[in-house]
C-alpha positions in Angstrom: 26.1 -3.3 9.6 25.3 0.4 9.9 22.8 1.6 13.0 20.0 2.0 10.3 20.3 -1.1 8.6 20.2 -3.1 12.1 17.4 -1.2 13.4 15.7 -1.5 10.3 16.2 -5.3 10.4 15.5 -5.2 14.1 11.8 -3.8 13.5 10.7 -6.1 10.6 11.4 -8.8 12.7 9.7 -7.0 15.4 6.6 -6.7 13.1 6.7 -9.9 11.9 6.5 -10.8 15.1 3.8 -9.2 15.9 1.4 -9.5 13.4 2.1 -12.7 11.6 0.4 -14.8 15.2 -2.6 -12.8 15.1 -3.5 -13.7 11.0 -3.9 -17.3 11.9 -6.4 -17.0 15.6 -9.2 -16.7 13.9 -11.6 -17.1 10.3 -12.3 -14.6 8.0 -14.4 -12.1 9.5 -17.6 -10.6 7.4 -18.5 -8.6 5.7 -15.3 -8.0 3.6 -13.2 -11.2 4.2 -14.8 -13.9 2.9 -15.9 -11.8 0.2 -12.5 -11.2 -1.0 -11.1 -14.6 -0.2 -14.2 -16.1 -2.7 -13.4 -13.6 -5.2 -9.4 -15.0 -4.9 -10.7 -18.5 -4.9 -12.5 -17.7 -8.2 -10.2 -16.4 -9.4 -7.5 -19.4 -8.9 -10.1 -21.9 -10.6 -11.1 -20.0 -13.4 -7.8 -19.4 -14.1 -9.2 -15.5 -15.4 -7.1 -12.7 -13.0 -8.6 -9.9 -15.4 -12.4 -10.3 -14.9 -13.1 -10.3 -11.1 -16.0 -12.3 -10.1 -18.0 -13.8 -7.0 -20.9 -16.7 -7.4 -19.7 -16.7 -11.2 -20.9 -13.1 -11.1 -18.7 -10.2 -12.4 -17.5 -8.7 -9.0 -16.5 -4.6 -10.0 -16.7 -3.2 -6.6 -13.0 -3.4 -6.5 -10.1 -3.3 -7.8 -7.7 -6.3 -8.9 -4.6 -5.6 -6.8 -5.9 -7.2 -3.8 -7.2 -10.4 -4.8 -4.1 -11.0 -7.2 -1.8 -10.7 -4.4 -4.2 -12.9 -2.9 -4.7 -15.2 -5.3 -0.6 -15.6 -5.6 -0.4 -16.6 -2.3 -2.9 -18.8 -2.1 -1.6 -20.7 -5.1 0.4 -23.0 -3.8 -1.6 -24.2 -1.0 -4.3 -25.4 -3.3 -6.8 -22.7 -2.0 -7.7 -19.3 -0.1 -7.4 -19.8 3.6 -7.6 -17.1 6.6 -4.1 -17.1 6.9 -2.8 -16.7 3.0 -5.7 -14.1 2.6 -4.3 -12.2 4.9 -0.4 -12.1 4.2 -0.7 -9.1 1.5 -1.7 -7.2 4.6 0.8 -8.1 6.8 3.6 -7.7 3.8 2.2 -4.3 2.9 2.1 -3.1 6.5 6.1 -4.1 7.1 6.9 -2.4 3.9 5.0 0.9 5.4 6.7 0.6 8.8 10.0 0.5 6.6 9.0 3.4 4.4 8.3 4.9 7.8 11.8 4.4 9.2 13.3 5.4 6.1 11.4 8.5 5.6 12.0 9.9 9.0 15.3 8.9 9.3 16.1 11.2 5.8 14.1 13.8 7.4 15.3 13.7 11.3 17.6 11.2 12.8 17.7 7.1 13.2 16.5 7.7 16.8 13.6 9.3 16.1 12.6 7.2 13.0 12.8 3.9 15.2 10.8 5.1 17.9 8.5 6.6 15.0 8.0 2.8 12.9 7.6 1.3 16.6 4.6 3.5 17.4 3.3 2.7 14.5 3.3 -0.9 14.4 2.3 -1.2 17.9 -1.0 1.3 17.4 -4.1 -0.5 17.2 -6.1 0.3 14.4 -2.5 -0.4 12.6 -1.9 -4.0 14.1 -6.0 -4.7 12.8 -5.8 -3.4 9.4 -2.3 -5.4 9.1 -3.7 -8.6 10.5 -6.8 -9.0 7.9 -7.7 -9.2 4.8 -8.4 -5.9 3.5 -7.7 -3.2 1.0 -7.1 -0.4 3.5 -3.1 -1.7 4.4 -2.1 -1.1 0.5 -3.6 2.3 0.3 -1.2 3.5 2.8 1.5 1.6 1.3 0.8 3.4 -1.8 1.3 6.7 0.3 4.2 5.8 2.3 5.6 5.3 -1.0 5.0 8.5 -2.6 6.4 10.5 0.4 9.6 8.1 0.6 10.2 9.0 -3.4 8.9 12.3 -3.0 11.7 13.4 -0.1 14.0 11.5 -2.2 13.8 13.3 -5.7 12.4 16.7 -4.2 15.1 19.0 -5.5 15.3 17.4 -9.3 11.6 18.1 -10.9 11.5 15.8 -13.7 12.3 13.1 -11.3 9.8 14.5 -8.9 6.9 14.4 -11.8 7.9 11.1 -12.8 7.4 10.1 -9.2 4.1 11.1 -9.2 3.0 9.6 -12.4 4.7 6.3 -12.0 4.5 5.5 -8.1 1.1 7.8 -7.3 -1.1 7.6 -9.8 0.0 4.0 -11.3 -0.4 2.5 -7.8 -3.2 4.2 -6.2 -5.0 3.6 -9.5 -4.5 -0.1 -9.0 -5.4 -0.8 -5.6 -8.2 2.2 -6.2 -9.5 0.9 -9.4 -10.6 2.5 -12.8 -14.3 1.3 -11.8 -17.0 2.9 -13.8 -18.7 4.0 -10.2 -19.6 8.0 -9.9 -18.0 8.5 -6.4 -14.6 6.7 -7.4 -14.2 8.9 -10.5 -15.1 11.9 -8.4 -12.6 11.0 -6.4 -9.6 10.2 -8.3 -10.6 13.3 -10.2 -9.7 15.0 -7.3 -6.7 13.3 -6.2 -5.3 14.3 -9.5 -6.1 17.4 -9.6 -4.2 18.0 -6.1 -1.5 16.2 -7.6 -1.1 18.4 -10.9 -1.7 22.1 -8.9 1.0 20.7 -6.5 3.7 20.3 -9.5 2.6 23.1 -11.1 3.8 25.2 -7.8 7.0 23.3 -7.8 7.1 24.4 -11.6 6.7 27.8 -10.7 9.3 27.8 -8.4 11.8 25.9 -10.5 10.7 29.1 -12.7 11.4 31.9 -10.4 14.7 30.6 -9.2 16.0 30.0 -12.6 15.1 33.4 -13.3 16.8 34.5 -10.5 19.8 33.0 -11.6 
């Protein structure tokens, strides 16, 4: 075993570790919590994972992502509980700190990629948003992600633009949701128009160089 596979291993253990205690100290706190453990538990006795709904109500504040991987982990104990609510948070946070490692360690050196994850997984407001259920730790999943495939297919442009398409936009338009809300379309609106003036530069460049050539 290579230096950045053990250290790898070494700090998802170490997360694991650290945040899989804390998930089962206390109930689900309010506001968001309960709410989105009902909406799960709904969900598991309807047997409907398309139409999201709380009190028999339809529930469109969010997105699906969240309450499915809820709802899957719940499953097989019968119902939602503190602790299965809140194991998409700490799974999405130890793929993060991975991404982390992984992404430094391309762009600098093992060392400093280790020391990097640890920070993370030790900083507060990280260790909370890991330990509970909420939508916040798969949103920076989702961008952890894009920088990890974006460092890795940076030089080849089609497989930079099908990076974007396929790992930006599909996820963050998942755990984002296409709600029919004003702000939320405002918003992706300009996420993708970021995104598409970003690969039309790298476009440009590809241009210039190949006339260069």
């Amino acid at each position: 075993m290579n230096v950045t596979r053990a250290q790898l291993l070494f700090l998802l253990l170490l997360g694991l570790a650290v945040f899989v205690p804390a998930i089962g100290t206390h109930d689900l706190w309010p506001a968001d919590e309960p709410r989105y453990a009902q909406v799960a538990r709904e969900m598991l006795e309807s047997g409907d994972c398309l139409t999201l709904r709380i009190n028999a109500e339809p529930y469109l504040e969010k997105p699906p992502l969240l309450f499915w991987a809820i709802a899957a982990v719940s499953k097989p104990f019968g119902d939602v509980s503190a602790i299965s609510a809140r194991i998409p948070s700490v799974v999405s946070a130890l793929v993060v700190v991975a991404l982390t490692y992984l992404f430094a360690a391309r762009l600098y050196t093992p060392r400093l990629a280790f020391w990097s994850a640890l920070v993370l997984m030790t900083a507060n407001r990280f260790w909370w948003q890991a330990t509970h259920a909420q939508i916040d730790m798969l949103v920076n999943n989702a961008g952890r992600s894009i920088r990890r495939s974006v460092a890795l297919s940076y030089d080849r442009f089609h497989d930079y633009e099908r990076t974007m398409q396929l790992n930006y936009f599909g996820t963050i338009r998942m755990i984002m949701g296409p709600v029919s809300y004003t702000h939320l379309r405002a918003h992706e609106t300009v996420l993708e128009l970021v995104c598409r003036l970003l690969l039309e530069k790298k476009k440009n460049r590809n241009n210039i160089r190949q006339q260069r050539i």
